[in-house]
Structures are given as C-alpha cells and as structure tokens.
C-alpha atoms as a printed R data frame, in Angstrom:
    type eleno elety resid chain resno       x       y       z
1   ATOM     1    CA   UNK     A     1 -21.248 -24.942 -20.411
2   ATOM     2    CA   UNK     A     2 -17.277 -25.206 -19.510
3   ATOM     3    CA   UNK     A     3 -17.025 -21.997 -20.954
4   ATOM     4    CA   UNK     A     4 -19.852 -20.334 -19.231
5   ATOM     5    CA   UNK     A     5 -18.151 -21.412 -15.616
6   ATOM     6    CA   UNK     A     6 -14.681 -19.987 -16.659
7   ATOM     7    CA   UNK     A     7 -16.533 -16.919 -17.330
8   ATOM     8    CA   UNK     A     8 -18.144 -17.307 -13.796
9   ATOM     9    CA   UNK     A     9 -15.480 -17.734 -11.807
10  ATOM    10    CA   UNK     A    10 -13.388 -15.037 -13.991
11  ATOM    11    CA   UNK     A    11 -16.231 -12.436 -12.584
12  ATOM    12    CA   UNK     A    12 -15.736 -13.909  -9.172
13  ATOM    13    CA   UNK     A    13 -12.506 -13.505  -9.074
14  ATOM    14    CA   UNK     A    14 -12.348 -10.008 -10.305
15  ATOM    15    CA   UNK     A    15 -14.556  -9.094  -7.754
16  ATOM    16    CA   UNK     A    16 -13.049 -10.523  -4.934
17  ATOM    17    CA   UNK     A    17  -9.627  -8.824  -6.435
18  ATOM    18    CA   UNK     A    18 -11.621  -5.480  -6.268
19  ATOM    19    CA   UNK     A    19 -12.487  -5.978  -2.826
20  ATOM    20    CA   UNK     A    20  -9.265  -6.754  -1.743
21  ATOM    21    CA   UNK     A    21  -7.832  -3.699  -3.403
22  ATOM    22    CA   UNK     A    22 -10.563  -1.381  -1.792
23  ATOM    23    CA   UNK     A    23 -10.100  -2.964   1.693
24  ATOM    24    CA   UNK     A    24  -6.432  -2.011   1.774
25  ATOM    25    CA   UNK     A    25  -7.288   1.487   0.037
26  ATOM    26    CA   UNK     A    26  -9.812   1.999   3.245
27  ATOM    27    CA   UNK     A    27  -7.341   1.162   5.639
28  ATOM    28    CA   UNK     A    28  -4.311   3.176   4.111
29  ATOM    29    CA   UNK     A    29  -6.593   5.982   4.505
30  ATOM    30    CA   UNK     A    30  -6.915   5.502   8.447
31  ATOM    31    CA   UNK     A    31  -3.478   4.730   9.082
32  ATOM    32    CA   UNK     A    32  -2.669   7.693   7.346
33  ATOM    33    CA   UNK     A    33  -5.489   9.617   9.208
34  ATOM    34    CA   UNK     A    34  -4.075   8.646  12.688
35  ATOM    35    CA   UNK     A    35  -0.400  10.405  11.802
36  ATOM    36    CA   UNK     A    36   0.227   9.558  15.509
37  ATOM    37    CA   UNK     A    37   4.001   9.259  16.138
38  ATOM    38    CA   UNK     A    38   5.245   6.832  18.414
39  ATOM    39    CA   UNK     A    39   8.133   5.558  20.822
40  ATOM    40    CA   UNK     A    40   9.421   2.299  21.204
41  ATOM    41    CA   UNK     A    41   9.367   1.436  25.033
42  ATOM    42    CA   UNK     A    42  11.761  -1.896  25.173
43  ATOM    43    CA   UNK     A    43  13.792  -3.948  27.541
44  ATOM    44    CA   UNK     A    44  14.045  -7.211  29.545
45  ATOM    45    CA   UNK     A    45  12.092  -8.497  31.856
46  ATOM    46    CA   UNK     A    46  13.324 -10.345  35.080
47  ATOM    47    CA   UNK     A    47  11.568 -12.704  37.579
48  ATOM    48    CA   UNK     A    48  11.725 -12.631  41.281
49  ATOM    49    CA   UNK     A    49  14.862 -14.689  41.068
50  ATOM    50    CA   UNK     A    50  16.544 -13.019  38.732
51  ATOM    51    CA   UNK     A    51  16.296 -14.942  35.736
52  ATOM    52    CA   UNK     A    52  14.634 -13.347  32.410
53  ATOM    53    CA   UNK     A    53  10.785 -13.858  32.355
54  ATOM    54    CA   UNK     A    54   8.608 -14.550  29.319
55  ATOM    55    CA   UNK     A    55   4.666 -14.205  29.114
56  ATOM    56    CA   UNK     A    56   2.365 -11.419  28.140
57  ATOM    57    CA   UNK     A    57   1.798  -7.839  29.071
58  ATOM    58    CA   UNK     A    58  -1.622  -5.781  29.036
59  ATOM    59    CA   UNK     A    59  -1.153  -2.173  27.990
60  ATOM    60    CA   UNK     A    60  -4.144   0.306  27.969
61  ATOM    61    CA   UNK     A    61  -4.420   4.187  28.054
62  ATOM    62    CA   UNK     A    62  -7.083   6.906  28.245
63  ATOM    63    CA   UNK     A    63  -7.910   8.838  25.192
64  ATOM    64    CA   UNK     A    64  -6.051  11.528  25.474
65  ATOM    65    CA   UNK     A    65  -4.167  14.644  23.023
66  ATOM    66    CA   UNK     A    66  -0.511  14.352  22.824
67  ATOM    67    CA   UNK     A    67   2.003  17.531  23.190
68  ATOM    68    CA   UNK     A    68   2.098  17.353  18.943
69  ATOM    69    CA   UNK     A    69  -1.845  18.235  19.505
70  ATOM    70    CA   UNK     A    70  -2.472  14.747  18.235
71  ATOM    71    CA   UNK     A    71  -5.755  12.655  19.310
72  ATOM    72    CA   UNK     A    72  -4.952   9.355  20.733
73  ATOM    73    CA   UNK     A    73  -8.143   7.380  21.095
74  ATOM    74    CA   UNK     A    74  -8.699   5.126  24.113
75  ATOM    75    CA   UNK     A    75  -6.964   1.580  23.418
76  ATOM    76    CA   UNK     A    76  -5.162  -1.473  24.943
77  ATOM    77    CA   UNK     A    77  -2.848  -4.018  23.604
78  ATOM    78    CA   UNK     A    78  -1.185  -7.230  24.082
79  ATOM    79    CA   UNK     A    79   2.856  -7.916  23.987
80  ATOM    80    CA   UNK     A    80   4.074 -10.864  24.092
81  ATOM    81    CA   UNK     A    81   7.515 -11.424  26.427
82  ATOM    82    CA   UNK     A    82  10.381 -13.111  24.394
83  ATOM    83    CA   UNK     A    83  11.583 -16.188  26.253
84  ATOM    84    CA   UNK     A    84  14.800 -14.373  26.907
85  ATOM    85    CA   UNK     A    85  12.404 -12.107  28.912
86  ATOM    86    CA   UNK     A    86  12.647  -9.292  25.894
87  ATOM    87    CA   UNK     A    87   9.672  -6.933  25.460
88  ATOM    88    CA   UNK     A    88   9.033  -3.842  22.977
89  ATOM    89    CA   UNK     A    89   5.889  -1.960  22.372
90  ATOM    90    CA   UNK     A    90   5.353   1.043  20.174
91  ATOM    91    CA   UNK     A    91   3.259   3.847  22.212
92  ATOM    92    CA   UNK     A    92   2.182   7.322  21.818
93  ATOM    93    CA   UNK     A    93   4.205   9.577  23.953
94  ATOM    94    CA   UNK     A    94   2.325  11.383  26.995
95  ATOM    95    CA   UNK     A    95   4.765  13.691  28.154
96  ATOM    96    CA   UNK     A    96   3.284  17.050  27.665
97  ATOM    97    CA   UNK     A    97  -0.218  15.291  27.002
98  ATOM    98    CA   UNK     A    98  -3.797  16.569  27.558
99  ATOM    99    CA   UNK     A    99  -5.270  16.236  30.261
100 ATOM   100    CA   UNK     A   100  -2.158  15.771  32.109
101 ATOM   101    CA   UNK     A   101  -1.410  13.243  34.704
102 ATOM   102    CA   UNK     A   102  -2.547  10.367  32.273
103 ATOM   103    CA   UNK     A   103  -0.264   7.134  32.198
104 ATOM   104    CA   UNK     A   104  -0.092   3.916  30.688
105 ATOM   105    CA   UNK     A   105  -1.224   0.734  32.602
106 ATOM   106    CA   UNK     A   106   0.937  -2.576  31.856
107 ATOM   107    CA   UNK     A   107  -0.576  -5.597  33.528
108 ATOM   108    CA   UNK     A   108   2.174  -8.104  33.618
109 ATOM   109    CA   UNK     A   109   1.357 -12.356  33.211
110 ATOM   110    CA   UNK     A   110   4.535 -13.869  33.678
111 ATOM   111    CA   UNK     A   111   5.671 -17.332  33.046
112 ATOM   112    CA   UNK     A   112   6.260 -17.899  36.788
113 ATOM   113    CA   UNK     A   113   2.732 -17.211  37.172
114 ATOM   114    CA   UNK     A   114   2.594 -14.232  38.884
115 ATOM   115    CA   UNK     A   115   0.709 -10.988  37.478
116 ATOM   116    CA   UNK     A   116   1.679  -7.747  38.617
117 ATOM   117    CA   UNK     A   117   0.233  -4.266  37.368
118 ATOM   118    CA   UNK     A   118   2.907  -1.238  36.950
119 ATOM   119    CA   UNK     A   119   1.831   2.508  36.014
C-alpha cells in the first residue's frame, strides 16, 4: 500500500510540474505577443512643504496605437512612492500615438493625505 501512495503522489506531482511548465509557456507567448516597448518615466516626488512624499500613484490610459504601429490595450496600474518620495513606472510612449491627443492619467495618494490628479 506504501508503495501504491509513492506512486500516487509521483503522478501528482508530475502533473502539477506539467502545469507549471505550460502556465509559464502560455504566458511567454503573450509577453512576447505584446512586443510593446516602453519608457521609464521616474523622479521624486515632493509635498506641499517641500519635503519628499511617499504613497501610491494611479496610472491609466486609453487603448490606443503607438507611433511604432503598436496596439496598446486600455490599462491602469499602481506605483508605489519610495519613502524618499522616489517613483518609476515603465509606460508605452504616446508621442506620435493614434488617435492623437491621448495622455496618461496619474492620480496621486500621498502620505500627507492629499490626492491630486495630473495629466
């Protein structure tokens, strides 16, 4: 009976190995699909008074076709605001984008407590 369960769980294993392996497969595919290039958008953000500011940020976008012709689908995403105030985010680039006039919206929560909203 020992036997039988090693064989059991052996199977189990295996297949939980194979899913594993096929999950990342699945999503190397999409990553690889998107080929959207990026830009790091970085710096430090400062309260009212001057000192750095630390909380999160909102970013969302339109779907929209960069100037590379590549589709960019409609998304948001959270960044979280160093203590020292420092922020970075990766973003497609929408210079030259289609339709044009589209921008990014960054909702600011800051650790004063404020929230402000910048374009």
């Amino acid at each position: 009976m020992t036997g039988w369960l090693r064989t059991w769980d052996w199977l189990r294993l295996g297949r939980m190995v194979w899913m594993c392996v096929m999950l990342c497969f699945l999503c190397g595919e999409r990553v690889e699909a998107q080929g959207v290039t990026t830009t790091t958008v970085q710096g430090t953000v400062y309260l009212a008074d001057g000192t750095p500011g630390s909380g999160t940020v909102l970013v969302s976008w339109p779907a929209f076709t960069t100037a590379a012709n590549s589709q960019v689908a409609a998304g948001n995403t959270v960044v979280t605001v160093g203590l020292d105030g420092f922020l970075s985010v990766n973003l497609a680039p929408n210079a030259g984008a289609n339709p044009a006039g589209l921008y990014y919206t960054a909702v600011f929560h800051l650790s004063d407590g404020t929230v402000n909203t910048q374009y």
